[in-house]
C-alpha positions in Angstrom: 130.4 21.7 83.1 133.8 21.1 84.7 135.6 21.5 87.9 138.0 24.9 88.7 141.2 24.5 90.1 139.6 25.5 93.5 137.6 22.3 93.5 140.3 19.9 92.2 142.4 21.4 95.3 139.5 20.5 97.6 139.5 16.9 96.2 143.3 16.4 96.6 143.0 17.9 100.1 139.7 14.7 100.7 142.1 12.4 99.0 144.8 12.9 101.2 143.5 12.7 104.0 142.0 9.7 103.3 145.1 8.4 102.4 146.4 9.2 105.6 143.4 7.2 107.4 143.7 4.2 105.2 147.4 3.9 105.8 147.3 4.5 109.9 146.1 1.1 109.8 148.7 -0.4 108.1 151.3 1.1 110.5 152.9 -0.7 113.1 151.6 -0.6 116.8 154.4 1.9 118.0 154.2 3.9 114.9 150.3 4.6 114.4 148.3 7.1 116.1 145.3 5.0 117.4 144.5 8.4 119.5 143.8 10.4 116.7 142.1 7.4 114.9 138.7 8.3 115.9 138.8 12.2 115.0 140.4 11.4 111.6 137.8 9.6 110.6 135.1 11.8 112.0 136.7 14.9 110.3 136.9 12.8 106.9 133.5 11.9 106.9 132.3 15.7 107.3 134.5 16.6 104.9 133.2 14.1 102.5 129.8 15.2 103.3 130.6 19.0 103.3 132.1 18.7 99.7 129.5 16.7 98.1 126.8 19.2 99.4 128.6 22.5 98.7 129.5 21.1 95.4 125.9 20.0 94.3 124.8 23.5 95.5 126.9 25.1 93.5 126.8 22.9 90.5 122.6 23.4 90.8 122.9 27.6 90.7 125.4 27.7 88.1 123.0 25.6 86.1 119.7 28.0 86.8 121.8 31.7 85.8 119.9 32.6 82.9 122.7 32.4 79.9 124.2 35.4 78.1 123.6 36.4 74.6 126.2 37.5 72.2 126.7 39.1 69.1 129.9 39.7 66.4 130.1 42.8 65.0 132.7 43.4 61.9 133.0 44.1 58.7 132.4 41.9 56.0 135.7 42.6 53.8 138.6 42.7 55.1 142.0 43.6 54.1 144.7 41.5 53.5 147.4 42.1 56.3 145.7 44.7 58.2 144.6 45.0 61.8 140.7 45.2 61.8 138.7 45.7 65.1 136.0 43.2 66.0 133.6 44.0 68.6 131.8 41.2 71.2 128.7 42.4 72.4 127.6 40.3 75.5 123.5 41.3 76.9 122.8 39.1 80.1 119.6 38.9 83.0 122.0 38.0 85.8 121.3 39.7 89.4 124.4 39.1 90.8 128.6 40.0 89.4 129.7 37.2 87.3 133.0 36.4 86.5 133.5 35.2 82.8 136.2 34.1 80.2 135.2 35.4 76.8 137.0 33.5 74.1 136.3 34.4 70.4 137.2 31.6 67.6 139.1 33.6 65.0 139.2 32.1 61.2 142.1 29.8 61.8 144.1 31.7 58.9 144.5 35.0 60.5 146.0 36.3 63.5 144.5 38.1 66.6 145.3 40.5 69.5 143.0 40.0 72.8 141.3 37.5 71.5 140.8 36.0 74.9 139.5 38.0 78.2 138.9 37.8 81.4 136.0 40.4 82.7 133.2 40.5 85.3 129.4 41.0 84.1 127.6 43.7 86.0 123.7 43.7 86.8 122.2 45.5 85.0 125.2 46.5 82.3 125.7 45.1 79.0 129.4 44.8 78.2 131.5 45.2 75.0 134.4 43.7 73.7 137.0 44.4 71.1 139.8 42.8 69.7 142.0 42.9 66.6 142.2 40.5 63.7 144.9 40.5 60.7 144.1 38.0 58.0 146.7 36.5 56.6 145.3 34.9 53.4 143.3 36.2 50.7 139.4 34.2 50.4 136.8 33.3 52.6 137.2 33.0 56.0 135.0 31.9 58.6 134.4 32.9 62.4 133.5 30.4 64.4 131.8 30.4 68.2 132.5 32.4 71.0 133.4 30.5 74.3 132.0 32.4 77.4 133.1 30.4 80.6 130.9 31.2 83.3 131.8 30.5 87.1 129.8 29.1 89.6 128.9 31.2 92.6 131.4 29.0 95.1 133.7 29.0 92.2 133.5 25.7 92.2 132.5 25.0 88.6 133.1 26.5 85.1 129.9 26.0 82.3 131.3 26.5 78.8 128.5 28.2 76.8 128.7 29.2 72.9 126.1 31.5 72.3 125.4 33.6 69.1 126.6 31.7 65.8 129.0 31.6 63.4 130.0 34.3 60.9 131.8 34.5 57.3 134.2 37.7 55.9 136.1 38.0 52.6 139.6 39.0 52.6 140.0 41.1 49.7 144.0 42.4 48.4 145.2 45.6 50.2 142.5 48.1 49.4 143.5 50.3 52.2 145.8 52.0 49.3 142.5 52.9 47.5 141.1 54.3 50.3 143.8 56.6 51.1 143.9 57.4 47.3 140.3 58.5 47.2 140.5 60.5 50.0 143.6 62.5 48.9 143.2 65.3 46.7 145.4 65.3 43.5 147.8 67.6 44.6 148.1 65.3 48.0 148.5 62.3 46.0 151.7 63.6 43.8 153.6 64.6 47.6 152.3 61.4 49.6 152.1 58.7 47.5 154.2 59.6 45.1 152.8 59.8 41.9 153.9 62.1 39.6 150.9 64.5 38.6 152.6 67.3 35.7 150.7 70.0 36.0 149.7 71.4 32.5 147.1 73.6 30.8 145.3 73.5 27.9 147.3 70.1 26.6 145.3 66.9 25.8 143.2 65.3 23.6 139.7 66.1 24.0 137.8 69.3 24.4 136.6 70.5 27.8 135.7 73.8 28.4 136.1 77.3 27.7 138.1 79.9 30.4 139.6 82.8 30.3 143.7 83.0 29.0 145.8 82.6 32.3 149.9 83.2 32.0 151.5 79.7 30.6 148.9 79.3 28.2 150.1 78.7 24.4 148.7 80.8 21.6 147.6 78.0 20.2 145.5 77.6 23.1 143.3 81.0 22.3 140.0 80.8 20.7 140.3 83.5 18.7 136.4 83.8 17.7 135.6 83.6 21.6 137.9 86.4 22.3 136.3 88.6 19.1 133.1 88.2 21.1 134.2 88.5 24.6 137.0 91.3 24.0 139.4 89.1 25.8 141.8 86.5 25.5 139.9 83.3 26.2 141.2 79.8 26.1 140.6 76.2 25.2 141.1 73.5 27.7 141.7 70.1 27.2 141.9 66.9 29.1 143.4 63.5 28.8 141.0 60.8 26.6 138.3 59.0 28.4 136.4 55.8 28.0 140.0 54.0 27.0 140.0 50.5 27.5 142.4 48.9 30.6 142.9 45.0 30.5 145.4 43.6 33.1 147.1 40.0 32.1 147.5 38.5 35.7 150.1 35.6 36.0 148.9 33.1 38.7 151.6 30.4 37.9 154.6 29.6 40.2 156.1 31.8 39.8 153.9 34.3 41.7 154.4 32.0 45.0 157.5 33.7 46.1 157.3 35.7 49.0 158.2 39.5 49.9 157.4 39.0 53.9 154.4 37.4 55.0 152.7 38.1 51.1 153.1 36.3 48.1 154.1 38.4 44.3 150.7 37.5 43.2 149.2 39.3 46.8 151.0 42.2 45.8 151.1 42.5 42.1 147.0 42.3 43.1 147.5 45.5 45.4 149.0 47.5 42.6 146.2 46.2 40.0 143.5 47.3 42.8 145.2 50.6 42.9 146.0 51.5 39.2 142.3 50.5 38.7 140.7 52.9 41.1 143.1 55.7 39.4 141.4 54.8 35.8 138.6 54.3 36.6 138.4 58.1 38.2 139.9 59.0 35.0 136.7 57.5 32.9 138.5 54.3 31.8 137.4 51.1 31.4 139.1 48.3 33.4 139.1 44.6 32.7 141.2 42.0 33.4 141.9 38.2 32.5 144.0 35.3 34.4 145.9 32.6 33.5 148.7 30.3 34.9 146.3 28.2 36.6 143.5 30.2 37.4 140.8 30.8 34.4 139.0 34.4 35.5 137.5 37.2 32.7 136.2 40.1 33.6 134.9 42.5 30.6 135.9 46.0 30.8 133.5 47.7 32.9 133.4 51.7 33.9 132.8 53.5 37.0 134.2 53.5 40.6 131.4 51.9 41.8 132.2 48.9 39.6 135.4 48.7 41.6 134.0 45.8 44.1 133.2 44.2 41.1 137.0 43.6 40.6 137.7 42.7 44.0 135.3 40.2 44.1 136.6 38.7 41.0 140.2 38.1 42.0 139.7 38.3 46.5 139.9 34.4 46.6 142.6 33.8 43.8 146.0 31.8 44.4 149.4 31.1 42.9 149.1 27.9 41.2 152.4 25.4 41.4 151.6 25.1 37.1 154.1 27.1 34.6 152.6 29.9 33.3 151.7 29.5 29.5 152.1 33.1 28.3 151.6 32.8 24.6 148.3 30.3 25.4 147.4 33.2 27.6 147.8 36.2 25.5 145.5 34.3 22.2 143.2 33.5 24.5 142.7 37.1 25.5 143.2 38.2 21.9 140.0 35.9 21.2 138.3 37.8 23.9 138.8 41.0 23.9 139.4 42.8 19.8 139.0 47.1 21.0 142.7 48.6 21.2 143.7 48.7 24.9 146.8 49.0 27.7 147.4 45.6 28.6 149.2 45.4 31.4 150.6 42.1 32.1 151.9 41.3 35.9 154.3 38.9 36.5 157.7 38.2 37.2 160.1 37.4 34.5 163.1 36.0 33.8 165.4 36.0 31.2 164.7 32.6 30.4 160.9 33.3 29.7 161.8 35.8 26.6 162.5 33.0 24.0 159.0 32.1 24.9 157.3 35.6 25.6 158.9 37.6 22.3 156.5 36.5 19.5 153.2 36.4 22.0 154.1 39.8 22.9 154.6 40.7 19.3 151.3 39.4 18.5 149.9 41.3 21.4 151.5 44.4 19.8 149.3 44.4 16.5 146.7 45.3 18.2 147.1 47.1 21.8 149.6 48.9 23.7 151.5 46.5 26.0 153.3 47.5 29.5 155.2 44.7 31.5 155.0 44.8 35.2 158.0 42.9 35.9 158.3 42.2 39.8 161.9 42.3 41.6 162.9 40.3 44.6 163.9 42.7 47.0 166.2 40.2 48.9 168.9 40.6 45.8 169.0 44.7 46.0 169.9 43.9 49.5 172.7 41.5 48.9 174.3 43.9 46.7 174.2 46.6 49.4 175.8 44.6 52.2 179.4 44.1 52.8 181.5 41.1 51.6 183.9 39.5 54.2 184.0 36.1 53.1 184.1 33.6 49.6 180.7 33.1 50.6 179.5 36.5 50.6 181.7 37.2 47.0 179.4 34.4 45.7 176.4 35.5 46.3 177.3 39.2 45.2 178.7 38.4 41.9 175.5 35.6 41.3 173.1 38.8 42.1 174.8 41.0 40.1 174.6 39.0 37.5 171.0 37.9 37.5 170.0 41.4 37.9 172.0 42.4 35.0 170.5 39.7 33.1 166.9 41.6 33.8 168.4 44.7 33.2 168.9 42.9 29.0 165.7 41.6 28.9 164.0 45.2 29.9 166.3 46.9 27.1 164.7 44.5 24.9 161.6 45.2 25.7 162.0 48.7 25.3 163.5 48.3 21.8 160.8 46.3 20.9 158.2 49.4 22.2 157.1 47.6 25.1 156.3 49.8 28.4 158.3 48.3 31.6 158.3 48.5 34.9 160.6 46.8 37.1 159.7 47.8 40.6 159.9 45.6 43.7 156.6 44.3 45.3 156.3 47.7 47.2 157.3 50.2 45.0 155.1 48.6 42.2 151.9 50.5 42.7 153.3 53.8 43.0 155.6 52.8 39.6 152.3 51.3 38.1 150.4 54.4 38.4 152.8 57.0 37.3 153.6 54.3 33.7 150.0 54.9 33.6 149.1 58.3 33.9 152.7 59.2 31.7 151.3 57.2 28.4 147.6 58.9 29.1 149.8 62.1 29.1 151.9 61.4 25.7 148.6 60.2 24.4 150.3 57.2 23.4 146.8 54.8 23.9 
């Protein structure tokens, strides 16, 4: 319980006027009012009376309204960084309107739109309540109570109730990508997201099925004893190679812990791997991946998009560690793991200062898989070389971007003299550019 504004207003209003009464007698003859003395004093004392009865009145009927009940309704997962709706559901027995203050405790790591309202409960109605909630860090998060602030009927009084009970979500990387990707059709998917589809017939490396000869088909396409038996041209289709093994090499270190916005590199070098591993798994590939830099996480290959929430759940909670990323350390230890050929795919970003270091790890990595570097780029330095320069200042910090960026630029030729894949994509671009690396080497047949 505790007093409304209405009733702290009544008490200042009883407090003054006492006042006033106790300090008429301290007034001097001429000054004081001994006329009004007696009426003072009379009108005080009902006052005082008055108040103490309304307010144990009201105070008694707020206590007997039968209390609310409540319940949360959202969805378990959530997305990192987008607007979710959760609904208040508020069931009640009361016979007259009743003001209320709904206030719903959010996980303290997120934000939230309307989180707090101001409503009247109906007889007879039930009410809902929505709101928005955007977490803001990947884990477990946890909703607390909901505040419902009842009035009394003389608004005198406020009772602070909490029913229903706490609740827990998991705030899993971006998947909202993945959804859009799974609803697309592929020709939709090449124009919206992006991703470059070629469009081919007959080409590829295993057998699928039997059709009849279309114009753009090869020659070497025709089954020539199927068309004997038909009496016309038929041809062999082909499609790309399944059950082909996807492992993705996940840097954690600190280098992960810079920011594009309100999201670390690691946050959105997750969103790409979530992405690309939707795509190959809907291609028949198995996906895998392994972490290092501070966080120790294996996950075998596995196949099948339903085995996709097995990823999630195995990186949702994951941070950038403040340790240096050991690559060499990192890609034995997956060597020991994992002996099938695969795409590894290692996300991180890298500087030219890492490739003493990287070279012979990556070389050792070569023996036996394919390897493609997912290099992300601070977007902040394409911008500096796009705005102009007025001062020494501004000079500075173009020629120091230029030159770290052409630094990159060697260490990526390197790479692709030494037959490594790249891509250098900013934290935006990089699951569009991860997906079309992807589905160009299953093309070229290169895995």
């Amino acid at each position: 319980m505790r007093p409304t504004p209405r009733l702290l207003w009544w008490l200042l209003a009883w407090t003054g006027l006492g006042l006033l009464l106790a300090l008429n007698q301290w007034l001097p003859a001429g000054c004081s009012l001994p006329e009004w003395q007696p009426q003072l004093t009379q009108l005080w004392r009902v006052t005082t009376t008055a108040l103490l009865i309304l307010a144990l009145f009201d105070i008694l009927a707020l206590r007997r309204l039968p209390l609310p009940q409540l319940q949360r309704i959202h969805n378990d997962a959530l997305a990192l960084g987008v607007w979710t709706p959760v609904q208040l559901q508020i069931r009640h027995q009361l016979r007259r309107p009743q003001p209320v203050v709904v206030f719903d405790h959010y996980p303290p790591r997120c934000q939230a739109r309307h989180s707090c309202q101001q409503v009247t409960l109906q007889p007879g109605q039930g009410l809902e309540l929505g709101y928005e909630v955007k977490a803001l860090v990947r884990g477990n998060h946890r909703f607390g109570g909901t505040d419902l602030l009842l009035q009394s009927p003389l608004g005198l009084w406020q009772r602070r109730v909490i029913p229903g009970s706490p609740s827990t979500i998991k705030v899993f990387p971006n998947f909202a990508a993945v959804a859009n990707y799974a609803m697309m059709s592929m020709e939709q998917q090449a124009s919206q997201l992006g991703i470059r589809l070629q469009q081919r017939r007959g080409e590829g490396m295993e057998f699928q099925q039997l059709r009849e000869f279309r114009q753009g088909d090869s020659l070497r396409q025709i089954d020539w004893n199927a068309t004997a038996r038909q009496r016309k041209l038929i041809s062999k289709e082909y499609q790309d190679e399944r059950d082909q093994q996807i492992l993705f090499l996940v840097d954690c270190g600190r280098r992960m812990r810079s920011k594009d916005g309100p999201h670390s590199h690691l946050d959105h070098a997750l969103n790409a791997m979530l992405l690309m591993s939707y795509a190959a798994l809907k291609q028949g590939d198995a996906v895998g991946l392994m972490c290092f830099g501070g966080a120790d996480r294996w996950l075998q290959p596995i196949k099948g998009v339903a085995n996709l929430s097995r990823i999630l759940n195995c990186v949702y909670d994951m941070d950038a560690t403040t340790r240096a990323s050991d690559y060499h350390a990192a890609i034995r230890q997956l060597m020991s793991r994992h002996s099938k050929r695969a795409l590894v795919v290692l996300l991180s970003n890298i500087r030219d200062e890492n490739v003493e270091e990287l070279k012979p790890a990556l070389k050792l990595l070569q023996k036996k898989h394919l390897v493609m570097i997912a290099n992300l780029e601070e977007p902040e330095l394409q911008q500096v070389l796009t705005q102009p320069v007025h001062q020494f200042r501004d000079a500075l910090q173009y020629a120091g971007s230029k030159q770290y960026l052409d630094r990159r630029q060697r260490v990526t030729r390197g790479f692709n003299r030494e037959g490594l894949h790249t891509v250098n994509a900013t934290p935006q671009m990089m699951p569009v550019a991860l997906i079309n690396q992807y589905f160009e080497i299953k093309r070229e047949g290169l895995l």
